[in-house]
C-alpha positions as CSV (number, residue, x, y, z in Angstrom):
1,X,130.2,-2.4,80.6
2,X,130.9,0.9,78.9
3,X,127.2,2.1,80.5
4,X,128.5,1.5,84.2
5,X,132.0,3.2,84.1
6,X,129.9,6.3,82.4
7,X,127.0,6.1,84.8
8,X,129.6,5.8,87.8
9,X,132.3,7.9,86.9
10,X,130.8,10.8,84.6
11,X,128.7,13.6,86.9
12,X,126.0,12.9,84.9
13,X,125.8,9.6,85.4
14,X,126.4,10.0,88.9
15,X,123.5,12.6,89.3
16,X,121.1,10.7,87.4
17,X,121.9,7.7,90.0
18,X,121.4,10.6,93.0
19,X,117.9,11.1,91.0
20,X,116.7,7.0,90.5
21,X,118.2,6.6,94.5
22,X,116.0,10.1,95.5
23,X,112.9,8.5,93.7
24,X,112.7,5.2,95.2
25,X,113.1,6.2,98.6
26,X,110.7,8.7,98.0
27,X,108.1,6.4,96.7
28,X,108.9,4.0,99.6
29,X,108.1,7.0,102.0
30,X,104.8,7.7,99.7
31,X,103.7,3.8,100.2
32,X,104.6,4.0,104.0
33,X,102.3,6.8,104.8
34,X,99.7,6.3,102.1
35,X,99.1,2.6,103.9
36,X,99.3,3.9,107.1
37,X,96.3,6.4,106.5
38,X,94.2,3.4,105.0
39,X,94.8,1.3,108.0
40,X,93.8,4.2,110.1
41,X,90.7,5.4,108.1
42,X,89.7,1.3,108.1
43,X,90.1,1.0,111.7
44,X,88.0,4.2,112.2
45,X,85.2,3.2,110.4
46,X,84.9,-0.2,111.5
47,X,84.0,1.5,115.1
């Protein structure tokens, strides 16, 4: 219990939850456009 009052209300703890919430939406972007190039290099080659 002691970790989430630190990690919520210390400005480290906050920043390193800015940097786990900035990683995960960037590796959600990452698997968004890395999928959408394989469907479009699959569908182009299938011509």
């Amino acid at each position: 219990m002691k970790a989430l009052i630190d990690l919520f209300s210390t400005d480290y703890g906050l920043m390193s939850v800015a940097v786990i919430t900035f990683v995960l939406i960037m590796a959600v972007y990452f698997l968004c456009v890395f999928f959408g190039l394989m469907d479009e290099t699959g569908k182009s080659t299938h011509k």
